[in-house]
mmCIF file of the N, C-alpha and C atoms, coordinates in Angstrom:
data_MODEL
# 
_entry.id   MODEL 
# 
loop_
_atom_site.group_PDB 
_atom_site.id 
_atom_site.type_symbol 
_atom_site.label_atom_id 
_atom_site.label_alt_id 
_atom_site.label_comp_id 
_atom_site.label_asym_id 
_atom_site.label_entity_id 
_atom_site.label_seq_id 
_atom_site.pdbx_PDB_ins_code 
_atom_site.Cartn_x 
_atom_site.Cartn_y 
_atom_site.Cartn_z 
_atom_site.occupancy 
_atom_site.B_iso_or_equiv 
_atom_site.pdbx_formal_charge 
_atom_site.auth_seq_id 
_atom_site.auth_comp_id 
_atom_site.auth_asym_id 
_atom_site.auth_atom_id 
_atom_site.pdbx_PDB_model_num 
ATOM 1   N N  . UNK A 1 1  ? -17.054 -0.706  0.475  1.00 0.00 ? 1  UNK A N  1 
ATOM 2   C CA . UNK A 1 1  ? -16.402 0.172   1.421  1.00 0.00 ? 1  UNK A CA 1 
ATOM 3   C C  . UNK A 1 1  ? -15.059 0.647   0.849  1.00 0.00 ? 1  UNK A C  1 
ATOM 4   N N  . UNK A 1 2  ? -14.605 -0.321  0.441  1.00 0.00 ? 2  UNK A N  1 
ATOM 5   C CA . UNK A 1 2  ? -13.126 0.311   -0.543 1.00 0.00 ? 2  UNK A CA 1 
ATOM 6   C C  . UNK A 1 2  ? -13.326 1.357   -1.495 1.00 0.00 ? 2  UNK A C  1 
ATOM 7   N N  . UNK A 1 3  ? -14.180 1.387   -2.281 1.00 0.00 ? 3  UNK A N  1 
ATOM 8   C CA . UNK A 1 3  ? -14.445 2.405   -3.374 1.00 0.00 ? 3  UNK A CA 1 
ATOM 9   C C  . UNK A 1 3  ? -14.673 3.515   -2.801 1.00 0.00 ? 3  UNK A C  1 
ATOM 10  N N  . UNK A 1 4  ? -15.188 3.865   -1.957 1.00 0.00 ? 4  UNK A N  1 
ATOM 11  C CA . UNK A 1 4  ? -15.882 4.862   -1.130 1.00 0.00 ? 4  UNK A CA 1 
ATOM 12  C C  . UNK A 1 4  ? -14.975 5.167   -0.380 1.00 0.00 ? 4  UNK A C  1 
ATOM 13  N N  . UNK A 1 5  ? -13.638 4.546   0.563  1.00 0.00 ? 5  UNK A N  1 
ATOM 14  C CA . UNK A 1 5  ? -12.631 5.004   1.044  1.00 0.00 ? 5  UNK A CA 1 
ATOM 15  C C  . UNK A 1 5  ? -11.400 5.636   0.070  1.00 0.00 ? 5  UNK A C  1 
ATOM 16  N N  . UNK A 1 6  ? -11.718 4.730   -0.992 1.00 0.00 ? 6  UNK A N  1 
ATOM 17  C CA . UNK A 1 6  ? -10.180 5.046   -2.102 1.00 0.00 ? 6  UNK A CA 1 
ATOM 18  C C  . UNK A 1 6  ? -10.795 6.222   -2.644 1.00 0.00 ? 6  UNK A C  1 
ATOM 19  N N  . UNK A 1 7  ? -12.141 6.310   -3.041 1.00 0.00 ? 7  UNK A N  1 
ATOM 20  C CA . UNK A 1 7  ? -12.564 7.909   -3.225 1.00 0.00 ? 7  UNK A CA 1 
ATOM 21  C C  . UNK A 1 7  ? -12.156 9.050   -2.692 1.00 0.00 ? 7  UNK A C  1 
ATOM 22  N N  . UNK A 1 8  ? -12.665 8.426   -1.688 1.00 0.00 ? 8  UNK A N  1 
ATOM 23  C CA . UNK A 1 8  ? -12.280 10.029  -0.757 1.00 0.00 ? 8  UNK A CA 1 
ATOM 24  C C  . UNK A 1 8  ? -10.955 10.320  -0.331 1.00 0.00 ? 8  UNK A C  1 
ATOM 25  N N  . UNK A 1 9  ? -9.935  9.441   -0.564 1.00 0.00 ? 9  UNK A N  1 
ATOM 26  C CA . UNK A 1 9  ? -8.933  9.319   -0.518 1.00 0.00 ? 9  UNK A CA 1 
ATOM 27  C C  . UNK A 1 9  ? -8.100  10.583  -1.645 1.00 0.00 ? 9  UNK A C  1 
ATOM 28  N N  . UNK A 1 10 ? -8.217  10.164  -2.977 1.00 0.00 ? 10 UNK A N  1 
ATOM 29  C CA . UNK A 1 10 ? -8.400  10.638  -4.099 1.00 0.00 ? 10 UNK A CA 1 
ATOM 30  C C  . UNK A 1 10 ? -8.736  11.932  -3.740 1.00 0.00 ? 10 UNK A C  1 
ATOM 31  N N  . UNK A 1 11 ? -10.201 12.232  -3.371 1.00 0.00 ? 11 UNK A N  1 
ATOM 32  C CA . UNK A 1 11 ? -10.671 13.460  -3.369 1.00 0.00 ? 11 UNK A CA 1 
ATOM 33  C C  . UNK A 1 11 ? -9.101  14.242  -2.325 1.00 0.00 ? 11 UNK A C  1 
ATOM 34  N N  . UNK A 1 12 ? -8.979  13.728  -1.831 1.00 0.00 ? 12 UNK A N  1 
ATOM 35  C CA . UNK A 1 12 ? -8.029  14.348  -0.463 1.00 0.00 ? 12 UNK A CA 1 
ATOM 36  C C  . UNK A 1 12 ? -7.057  14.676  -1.077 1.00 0.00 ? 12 UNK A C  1 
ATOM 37  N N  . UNK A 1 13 ? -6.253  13.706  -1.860 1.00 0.00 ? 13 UNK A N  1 
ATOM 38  C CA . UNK A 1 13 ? -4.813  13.579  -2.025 1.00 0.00 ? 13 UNK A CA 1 
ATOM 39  C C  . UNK A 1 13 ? -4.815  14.494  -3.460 1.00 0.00 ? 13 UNK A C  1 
ATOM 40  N N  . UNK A 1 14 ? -5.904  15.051  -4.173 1.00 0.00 ? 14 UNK A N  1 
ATOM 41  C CA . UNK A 1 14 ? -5.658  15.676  -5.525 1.00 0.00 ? 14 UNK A CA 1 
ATOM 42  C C  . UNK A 1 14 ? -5.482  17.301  -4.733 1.00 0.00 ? 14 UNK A C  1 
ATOM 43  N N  . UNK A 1 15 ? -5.631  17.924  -3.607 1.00 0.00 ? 15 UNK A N  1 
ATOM 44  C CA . UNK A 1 15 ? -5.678  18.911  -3.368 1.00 0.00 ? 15 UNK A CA 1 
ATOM 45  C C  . UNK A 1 15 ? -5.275  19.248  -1.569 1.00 0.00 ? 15 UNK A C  1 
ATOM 46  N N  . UNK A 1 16 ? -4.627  18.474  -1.045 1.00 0.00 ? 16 UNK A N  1 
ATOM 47  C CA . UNK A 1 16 ? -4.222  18.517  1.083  1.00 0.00 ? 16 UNK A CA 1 
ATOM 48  C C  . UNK A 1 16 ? -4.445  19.367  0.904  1.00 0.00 ? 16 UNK A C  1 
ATOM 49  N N  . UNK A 1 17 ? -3.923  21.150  0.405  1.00 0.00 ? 17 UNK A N  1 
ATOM 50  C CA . UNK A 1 17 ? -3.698  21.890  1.277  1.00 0.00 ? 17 UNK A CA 1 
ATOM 51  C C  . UNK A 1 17 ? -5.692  22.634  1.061  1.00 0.00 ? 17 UNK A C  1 
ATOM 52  N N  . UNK A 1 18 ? -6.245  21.904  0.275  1.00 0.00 ? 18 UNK A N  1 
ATOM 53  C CA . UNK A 1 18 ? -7.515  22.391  0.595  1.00 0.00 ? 18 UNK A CA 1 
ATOM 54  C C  . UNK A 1 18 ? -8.470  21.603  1.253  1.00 0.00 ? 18 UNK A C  1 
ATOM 55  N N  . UNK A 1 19 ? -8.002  20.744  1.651  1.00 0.00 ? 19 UNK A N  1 
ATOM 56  C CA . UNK A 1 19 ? -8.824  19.524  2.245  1.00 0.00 ? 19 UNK A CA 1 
ATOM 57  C C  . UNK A 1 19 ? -8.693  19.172  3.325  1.00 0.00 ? 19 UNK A C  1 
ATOM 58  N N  . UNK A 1 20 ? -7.261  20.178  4.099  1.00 0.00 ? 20 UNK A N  1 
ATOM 59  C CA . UNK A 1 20 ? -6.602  19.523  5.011  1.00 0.00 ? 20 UNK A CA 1 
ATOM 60  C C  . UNK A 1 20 ? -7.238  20.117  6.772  1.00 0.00 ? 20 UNK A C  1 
ATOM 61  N N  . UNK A 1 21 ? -8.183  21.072  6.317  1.00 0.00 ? 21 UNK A N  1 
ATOM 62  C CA . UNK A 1 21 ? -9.120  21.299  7.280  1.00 0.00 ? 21 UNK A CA 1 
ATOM 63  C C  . UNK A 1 21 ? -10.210 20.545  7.606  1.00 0.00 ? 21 UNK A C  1 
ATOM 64  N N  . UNK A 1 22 ? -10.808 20.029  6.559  1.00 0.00 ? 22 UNK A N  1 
ATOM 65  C CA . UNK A 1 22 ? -11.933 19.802  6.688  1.00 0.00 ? 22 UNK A CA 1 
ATOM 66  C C  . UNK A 1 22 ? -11.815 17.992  7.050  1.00 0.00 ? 22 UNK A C  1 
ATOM 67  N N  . UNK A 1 23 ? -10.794 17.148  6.111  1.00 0.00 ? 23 UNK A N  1 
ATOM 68  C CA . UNK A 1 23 ? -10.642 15.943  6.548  1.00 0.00 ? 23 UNK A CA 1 
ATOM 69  C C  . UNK A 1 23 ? -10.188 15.322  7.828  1.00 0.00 ? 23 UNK A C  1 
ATOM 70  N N  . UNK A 1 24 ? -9.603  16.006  8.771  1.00 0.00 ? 24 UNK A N  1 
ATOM 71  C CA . UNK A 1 24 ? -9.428  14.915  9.958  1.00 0.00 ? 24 UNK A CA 1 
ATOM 72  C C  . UNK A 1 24 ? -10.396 15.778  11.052 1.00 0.00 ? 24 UNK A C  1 
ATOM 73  N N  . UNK A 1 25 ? -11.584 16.570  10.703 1.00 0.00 ? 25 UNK A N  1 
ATOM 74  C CA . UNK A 1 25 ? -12.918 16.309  11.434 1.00 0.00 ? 25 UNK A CA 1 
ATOM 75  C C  . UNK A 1 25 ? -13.655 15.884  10.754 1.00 0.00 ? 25 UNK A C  1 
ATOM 76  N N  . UNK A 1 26 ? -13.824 15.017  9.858  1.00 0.00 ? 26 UNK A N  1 
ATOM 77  C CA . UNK A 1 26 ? -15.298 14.100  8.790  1.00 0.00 ? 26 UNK A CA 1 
ATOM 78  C C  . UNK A 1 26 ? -15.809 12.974  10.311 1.00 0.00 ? 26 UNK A C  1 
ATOM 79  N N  . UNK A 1 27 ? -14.149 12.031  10.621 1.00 0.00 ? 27 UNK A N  1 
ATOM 80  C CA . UNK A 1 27 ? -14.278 11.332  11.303 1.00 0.00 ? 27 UNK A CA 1 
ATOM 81  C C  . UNK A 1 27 ? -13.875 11.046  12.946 1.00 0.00 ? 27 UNK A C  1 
ATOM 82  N N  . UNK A 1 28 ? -14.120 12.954  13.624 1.00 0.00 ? 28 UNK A N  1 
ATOM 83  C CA . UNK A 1 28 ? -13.598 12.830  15.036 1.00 0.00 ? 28 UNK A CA 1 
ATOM 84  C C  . UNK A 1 28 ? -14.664 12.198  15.794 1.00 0.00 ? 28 UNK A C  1 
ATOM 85  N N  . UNK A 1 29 ? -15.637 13.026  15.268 1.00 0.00 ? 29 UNK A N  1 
ATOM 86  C CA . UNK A 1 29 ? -17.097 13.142  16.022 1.00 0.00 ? 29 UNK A CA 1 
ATOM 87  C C  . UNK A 1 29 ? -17.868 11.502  16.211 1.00 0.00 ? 29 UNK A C  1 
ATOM 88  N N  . UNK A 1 30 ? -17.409 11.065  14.869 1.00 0.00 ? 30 UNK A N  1 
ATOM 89  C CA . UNK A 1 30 ? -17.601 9.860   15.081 1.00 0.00 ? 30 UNK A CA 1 
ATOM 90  C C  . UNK A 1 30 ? -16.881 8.584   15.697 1.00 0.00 ? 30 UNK A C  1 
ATOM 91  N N  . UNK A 1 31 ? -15.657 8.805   15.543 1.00 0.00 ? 31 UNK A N  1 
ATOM 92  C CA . UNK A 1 31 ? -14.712 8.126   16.341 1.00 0.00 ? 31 UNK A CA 1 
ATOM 93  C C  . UNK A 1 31 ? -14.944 8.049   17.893 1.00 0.00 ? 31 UNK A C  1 
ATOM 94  N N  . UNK A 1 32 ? -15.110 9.979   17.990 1.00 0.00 ? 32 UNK A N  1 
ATOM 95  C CA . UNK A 1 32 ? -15.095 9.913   19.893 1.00 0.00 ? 32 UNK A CA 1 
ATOM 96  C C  . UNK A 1 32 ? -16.673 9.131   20.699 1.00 0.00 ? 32 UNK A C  1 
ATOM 97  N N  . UNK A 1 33 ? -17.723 9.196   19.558 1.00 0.00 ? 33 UNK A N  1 
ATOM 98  C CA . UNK A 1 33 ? -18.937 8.357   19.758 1.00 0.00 ? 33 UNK A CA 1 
ATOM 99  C C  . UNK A 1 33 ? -18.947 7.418   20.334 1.00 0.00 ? 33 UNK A C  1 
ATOM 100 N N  . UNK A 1 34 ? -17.567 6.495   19.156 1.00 0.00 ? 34 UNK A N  1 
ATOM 101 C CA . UNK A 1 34 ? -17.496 5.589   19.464 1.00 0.00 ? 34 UNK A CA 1 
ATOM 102 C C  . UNK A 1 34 ? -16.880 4.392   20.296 1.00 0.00 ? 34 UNK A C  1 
ATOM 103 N N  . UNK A 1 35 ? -16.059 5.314   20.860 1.00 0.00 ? 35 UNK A N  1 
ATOM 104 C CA . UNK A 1 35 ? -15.348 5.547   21.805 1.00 0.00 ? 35 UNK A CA 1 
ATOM 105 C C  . UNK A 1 35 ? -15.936 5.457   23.321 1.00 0.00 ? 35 UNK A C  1 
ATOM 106 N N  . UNK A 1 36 ? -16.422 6.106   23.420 1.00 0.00 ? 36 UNK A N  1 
ATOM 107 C CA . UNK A 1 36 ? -17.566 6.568   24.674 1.00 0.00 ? 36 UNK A CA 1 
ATOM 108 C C  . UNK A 1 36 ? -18.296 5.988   24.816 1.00 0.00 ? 36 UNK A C  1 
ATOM 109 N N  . UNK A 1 37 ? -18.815 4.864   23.334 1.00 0.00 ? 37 UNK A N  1 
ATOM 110 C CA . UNK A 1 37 ? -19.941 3.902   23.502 1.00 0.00 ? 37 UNK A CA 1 
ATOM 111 C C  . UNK A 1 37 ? -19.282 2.445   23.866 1.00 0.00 ? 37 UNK A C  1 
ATOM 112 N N  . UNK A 1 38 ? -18.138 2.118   23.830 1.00 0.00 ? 38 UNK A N  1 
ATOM 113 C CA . UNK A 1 38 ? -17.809 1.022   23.941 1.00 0.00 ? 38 UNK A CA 1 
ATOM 114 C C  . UNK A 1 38 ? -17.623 0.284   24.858 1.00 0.00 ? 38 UNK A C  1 
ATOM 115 N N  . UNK A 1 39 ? -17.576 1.168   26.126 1.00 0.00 ? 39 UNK A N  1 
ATOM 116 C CA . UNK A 1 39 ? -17.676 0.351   27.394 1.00 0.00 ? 39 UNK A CA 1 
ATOM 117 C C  . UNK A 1 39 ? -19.067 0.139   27.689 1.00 0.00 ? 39 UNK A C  1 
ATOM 118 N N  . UNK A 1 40 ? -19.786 0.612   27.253 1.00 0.00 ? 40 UNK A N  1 
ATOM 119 C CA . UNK A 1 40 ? -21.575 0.168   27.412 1.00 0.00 ? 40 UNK A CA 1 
ATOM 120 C C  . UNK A 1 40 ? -21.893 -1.077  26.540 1.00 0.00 ? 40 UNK A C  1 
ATOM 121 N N  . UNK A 1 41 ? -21.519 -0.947  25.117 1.00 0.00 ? 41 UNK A N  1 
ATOM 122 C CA . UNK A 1 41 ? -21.247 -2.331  24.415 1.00 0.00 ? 41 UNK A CA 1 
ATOM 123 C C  . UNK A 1 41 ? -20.406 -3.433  24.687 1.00 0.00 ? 41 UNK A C  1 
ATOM 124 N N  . UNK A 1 42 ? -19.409 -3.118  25.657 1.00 0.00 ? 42 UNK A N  1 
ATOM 125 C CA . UNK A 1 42 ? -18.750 -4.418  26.010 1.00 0.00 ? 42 UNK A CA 1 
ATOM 126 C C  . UNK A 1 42 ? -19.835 -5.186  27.020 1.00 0.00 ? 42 UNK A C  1 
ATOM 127 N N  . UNK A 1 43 ? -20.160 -4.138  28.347 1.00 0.00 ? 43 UNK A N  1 
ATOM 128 C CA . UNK A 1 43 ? -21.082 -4.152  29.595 1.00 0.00 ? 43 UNK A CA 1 
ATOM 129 C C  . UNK A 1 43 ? -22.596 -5.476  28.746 1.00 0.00 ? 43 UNK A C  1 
ATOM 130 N N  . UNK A 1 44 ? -22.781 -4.729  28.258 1.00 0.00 ? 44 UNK A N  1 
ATOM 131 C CA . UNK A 1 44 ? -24.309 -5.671  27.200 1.00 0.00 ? 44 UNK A CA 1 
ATOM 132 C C  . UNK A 1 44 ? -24.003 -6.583  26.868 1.00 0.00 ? 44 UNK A C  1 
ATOM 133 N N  . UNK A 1 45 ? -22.930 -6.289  26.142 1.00 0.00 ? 45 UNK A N  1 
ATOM 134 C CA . UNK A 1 45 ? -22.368 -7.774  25.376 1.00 0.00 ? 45 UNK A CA 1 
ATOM 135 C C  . UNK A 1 45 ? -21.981 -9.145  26.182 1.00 0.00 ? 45 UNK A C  1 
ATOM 136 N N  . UNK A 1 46 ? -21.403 -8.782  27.317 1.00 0.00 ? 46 UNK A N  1 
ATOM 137 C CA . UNK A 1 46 ? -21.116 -9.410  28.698 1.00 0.00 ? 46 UNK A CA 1 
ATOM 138 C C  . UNK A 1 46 ? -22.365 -9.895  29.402 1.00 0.00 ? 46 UNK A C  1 
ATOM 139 N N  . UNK A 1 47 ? -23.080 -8.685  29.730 1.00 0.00 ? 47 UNK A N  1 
ATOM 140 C CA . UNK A 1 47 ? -24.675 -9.697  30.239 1.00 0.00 ? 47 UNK A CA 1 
ATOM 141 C C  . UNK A 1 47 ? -25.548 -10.385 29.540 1.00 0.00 ? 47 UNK A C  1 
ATOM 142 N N  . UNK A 1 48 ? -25.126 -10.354 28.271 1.00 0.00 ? 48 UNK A N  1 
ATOM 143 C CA . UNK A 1 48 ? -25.844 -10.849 27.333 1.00 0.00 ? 48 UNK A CA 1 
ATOM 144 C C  . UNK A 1 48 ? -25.457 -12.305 27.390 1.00 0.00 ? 48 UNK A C  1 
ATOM 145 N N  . UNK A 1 49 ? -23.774 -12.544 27.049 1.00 0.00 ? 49 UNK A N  1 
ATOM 146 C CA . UNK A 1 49 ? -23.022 -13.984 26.849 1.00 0.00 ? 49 UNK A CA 1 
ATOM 147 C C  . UNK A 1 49 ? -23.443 -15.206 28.002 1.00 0.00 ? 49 UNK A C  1 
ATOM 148 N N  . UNK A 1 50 ? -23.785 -14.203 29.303 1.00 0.00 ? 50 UNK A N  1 
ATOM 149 C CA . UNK A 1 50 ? -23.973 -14.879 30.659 1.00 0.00 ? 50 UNK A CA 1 
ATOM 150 C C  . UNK A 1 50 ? -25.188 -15.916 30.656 1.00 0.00 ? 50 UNK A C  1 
ATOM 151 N N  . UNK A 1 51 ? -26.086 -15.252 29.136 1.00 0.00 ? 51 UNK A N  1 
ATOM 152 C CA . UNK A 1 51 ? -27.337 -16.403 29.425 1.00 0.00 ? 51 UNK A CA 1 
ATOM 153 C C  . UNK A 1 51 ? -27.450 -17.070 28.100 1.00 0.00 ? 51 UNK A C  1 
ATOM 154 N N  . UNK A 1 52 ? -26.697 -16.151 27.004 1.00 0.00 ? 52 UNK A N  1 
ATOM 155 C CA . UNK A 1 52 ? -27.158 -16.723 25.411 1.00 0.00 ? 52 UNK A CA 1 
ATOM 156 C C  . UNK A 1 52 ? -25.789 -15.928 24.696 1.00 0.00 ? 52 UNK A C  1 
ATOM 157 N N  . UNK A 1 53 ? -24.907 -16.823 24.214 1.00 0.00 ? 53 UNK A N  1 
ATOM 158 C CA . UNK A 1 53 ? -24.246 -16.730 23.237 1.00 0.00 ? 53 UNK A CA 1 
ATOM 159 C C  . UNK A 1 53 ? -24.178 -16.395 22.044 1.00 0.00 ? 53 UNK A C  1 
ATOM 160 N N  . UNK A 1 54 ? -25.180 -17.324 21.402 1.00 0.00 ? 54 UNK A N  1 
ATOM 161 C CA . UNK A 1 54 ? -25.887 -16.889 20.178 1.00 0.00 ? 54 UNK A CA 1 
ATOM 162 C C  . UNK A 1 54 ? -26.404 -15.269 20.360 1.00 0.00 ? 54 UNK A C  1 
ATOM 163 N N  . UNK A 1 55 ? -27.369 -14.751 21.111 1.00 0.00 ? 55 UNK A N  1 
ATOM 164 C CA . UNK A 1 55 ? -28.124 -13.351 21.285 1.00 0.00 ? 55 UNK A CA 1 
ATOM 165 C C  . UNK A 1 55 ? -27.448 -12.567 21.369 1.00 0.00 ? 55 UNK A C  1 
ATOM 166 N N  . UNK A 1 56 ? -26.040 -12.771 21.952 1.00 0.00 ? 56 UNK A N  1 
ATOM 167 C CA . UNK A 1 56 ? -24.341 -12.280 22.267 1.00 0.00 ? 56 UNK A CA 1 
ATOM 168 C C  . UNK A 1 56 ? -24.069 -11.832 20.843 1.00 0.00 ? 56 UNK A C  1 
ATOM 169 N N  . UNK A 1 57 ? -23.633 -12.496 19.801 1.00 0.00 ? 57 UNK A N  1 
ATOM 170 C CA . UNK A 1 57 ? -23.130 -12.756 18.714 1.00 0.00 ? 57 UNK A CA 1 
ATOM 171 C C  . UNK A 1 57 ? -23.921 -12.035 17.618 1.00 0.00 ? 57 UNK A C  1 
ATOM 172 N N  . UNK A 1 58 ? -25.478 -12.103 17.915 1.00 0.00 ? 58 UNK A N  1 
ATOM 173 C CA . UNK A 1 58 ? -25.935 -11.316 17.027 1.00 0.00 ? 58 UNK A CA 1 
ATOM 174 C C  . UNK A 1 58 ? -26.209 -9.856  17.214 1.00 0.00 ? 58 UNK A C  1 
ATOM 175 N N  . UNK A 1 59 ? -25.828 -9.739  18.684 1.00 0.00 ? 59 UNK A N  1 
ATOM 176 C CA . UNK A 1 59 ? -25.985 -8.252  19.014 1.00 0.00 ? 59 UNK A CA 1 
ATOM 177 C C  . UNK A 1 59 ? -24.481 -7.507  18.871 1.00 0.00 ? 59 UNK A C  1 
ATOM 178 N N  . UNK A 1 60 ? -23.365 -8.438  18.856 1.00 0.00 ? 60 UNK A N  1 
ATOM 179 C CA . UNK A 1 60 ? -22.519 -7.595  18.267 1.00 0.00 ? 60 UNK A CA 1 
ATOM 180 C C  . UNK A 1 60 ? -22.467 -7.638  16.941 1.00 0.00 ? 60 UNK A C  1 
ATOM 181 N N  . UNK A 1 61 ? -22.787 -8.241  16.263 1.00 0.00 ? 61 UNK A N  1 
ATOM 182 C CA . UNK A 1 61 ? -22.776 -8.431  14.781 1.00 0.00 ? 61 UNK A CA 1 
ATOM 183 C C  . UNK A 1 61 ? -23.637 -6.961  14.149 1.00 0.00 ? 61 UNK A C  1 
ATOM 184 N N  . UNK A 1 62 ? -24.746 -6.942  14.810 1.00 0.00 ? 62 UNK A N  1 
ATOM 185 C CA . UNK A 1 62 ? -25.804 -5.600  14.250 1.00 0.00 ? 62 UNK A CA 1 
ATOM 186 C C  . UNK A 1 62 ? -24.947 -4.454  14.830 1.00 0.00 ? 62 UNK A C  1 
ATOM 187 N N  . UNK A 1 63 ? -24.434 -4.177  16.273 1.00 0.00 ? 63 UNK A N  1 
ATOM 188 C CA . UNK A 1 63 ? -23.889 -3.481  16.678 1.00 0.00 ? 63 UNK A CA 1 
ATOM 189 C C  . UNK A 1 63 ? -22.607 -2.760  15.338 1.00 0.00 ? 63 UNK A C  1 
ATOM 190 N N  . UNK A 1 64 ? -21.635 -3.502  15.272 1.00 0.00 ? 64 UNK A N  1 
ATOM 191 C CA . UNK A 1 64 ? -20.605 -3.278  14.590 1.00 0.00 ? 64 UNK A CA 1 
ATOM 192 C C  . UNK A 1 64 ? -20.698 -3.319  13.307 1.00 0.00 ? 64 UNK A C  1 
ATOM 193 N N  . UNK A 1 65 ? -22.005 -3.695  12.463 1.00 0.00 ? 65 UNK A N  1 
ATOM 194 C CA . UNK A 1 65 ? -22.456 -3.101  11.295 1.00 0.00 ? 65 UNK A CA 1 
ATOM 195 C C  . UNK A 1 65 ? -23.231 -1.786  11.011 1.00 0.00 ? 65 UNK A C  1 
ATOM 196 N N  . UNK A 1 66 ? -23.932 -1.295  12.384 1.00 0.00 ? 66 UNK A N  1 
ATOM 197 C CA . UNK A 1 66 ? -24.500 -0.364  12.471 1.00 0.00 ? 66 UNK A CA 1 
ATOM 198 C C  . UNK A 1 66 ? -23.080 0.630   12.494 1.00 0.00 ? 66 UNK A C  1 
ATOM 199 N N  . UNK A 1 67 ? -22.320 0.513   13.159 1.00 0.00 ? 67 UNK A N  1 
ATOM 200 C CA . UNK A 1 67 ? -20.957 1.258   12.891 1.00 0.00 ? 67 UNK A CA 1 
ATOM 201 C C  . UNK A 1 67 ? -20.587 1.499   11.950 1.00 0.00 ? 67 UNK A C  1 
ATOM 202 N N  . UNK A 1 68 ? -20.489 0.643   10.844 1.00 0.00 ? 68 UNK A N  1 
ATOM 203 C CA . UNK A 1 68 ? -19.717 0.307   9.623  1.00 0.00 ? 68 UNK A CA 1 
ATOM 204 C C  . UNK A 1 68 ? -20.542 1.181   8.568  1.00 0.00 ? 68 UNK A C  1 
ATOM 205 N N  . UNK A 1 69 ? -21.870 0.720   8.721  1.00 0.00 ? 69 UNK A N  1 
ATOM 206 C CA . UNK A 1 69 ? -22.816 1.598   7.472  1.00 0.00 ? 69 UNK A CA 1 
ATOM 207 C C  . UNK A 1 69 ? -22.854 3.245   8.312  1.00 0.00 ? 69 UNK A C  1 
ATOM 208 N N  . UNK A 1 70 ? -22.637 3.633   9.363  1.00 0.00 ? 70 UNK A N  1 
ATOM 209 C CA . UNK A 1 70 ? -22.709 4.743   9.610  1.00 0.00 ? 70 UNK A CA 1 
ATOM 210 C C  . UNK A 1 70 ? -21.469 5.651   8.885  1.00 0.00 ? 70 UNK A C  1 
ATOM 211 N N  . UNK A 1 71 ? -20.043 4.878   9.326  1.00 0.00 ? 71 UNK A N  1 
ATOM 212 C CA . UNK A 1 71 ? -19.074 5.684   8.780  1.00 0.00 ? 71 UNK A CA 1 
ATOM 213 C C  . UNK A 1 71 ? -18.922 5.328   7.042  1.00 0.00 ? 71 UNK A C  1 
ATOM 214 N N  . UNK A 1 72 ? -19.899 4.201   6.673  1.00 0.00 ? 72 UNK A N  1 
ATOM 215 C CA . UNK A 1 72 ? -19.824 4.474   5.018  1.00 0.00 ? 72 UNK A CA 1 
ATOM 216 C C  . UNK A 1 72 ? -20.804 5.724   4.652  1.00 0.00 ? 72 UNK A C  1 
ATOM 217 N N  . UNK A 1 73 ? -22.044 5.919   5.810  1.00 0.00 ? 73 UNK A N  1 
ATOM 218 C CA . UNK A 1 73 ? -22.561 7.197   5.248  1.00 0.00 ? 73 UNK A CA 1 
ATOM 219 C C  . UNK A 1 73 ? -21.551 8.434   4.977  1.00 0.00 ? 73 UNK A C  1 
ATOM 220 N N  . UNK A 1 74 ? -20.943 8.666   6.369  1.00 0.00 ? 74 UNK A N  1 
ATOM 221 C CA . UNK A 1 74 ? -19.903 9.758   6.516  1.00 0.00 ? 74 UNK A CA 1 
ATOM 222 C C  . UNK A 1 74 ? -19.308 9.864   5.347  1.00 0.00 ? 74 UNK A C  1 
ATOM 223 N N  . UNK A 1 75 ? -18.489 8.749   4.804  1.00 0.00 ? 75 UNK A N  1 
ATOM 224 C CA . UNK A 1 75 ? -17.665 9.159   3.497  1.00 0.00 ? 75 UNK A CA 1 
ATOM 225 C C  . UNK A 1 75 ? -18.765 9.278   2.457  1.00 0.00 ? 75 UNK A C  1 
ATOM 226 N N  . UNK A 1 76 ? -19.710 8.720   2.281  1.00 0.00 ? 76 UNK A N  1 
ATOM 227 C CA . UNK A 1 76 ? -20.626 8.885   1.173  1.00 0.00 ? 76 UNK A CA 1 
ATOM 228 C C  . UNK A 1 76 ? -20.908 10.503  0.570  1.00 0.00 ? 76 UNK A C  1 
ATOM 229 N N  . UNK A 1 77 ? -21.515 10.841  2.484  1.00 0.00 ? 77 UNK A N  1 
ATOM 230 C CA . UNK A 1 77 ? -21.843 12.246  2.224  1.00 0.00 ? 77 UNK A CA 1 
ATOM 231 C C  . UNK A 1 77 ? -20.857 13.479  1.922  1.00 0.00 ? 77 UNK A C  1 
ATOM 232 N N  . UNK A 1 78 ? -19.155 12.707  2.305  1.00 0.00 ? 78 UNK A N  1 
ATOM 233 C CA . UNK A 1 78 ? -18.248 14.194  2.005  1.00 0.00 ? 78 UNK A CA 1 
ATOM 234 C C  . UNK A 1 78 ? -17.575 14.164  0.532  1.00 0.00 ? 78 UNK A C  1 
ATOM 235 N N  . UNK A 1 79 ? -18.047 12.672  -0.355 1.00 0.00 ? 79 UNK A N  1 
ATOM 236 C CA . UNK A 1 79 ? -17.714 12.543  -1.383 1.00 0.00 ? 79 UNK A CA 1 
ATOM 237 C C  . UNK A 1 79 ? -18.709 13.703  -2.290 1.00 0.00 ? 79 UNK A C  1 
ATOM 238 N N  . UNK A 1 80 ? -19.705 13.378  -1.724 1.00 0.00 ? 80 UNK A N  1 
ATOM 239 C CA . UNK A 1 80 ? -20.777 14.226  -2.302 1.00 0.00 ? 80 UNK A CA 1 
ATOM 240 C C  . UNK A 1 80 ? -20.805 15.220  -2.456 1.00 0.00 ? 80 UNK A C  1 
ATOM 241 N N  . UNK A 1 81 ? -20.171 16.512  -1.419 1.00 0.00 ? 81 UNK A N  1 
ATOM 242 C CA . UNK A 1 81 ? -19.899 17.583  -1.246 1.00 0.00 ? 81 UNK A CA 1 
ATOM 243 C C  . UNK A 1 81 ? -18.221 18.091  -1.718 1.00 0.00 ? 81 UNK A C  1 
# 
């Protein structure tokens, strides 16, 4: 995840005033997603803990990796372009 952030980082910082449109929407759309999804993931996560802890733990675990590999796609794909 570092390589792929310090990339695009790089990509950004060798040129703002051409980048400076396009980089702080890579990650709105996904932010506000995620955002909007989180009171439904707390809600689950909560009825979940009420009977199984463990089932708790692994559903946020997939949850918040499914996050993680999504926004490594995001940078993947604007490195690419």
């Amino acid at each position: 995840a570092f390589h792929f952030y310090n990339k695009l980082s790089e990509i950004y910082y060798s040129n703002p005033p051409a980048y400076s449109k396009k980089f702080p929407d890579v990650f709105s759309n996904f932010q506000q997603r995620c955002i909007n999804e989180q009171q439904m993931v707390n809600k689950q996560a909560y009825r979940m803990y009420r009977s199984s802890r463990k089932m708790t733990s692994h559903f946020l675990t997939v949850t918040v990796d499914g996050y993680c590999q999504e926004a490594l796609d995001l940078v993947e794909e604007n490195i690419d372009e």
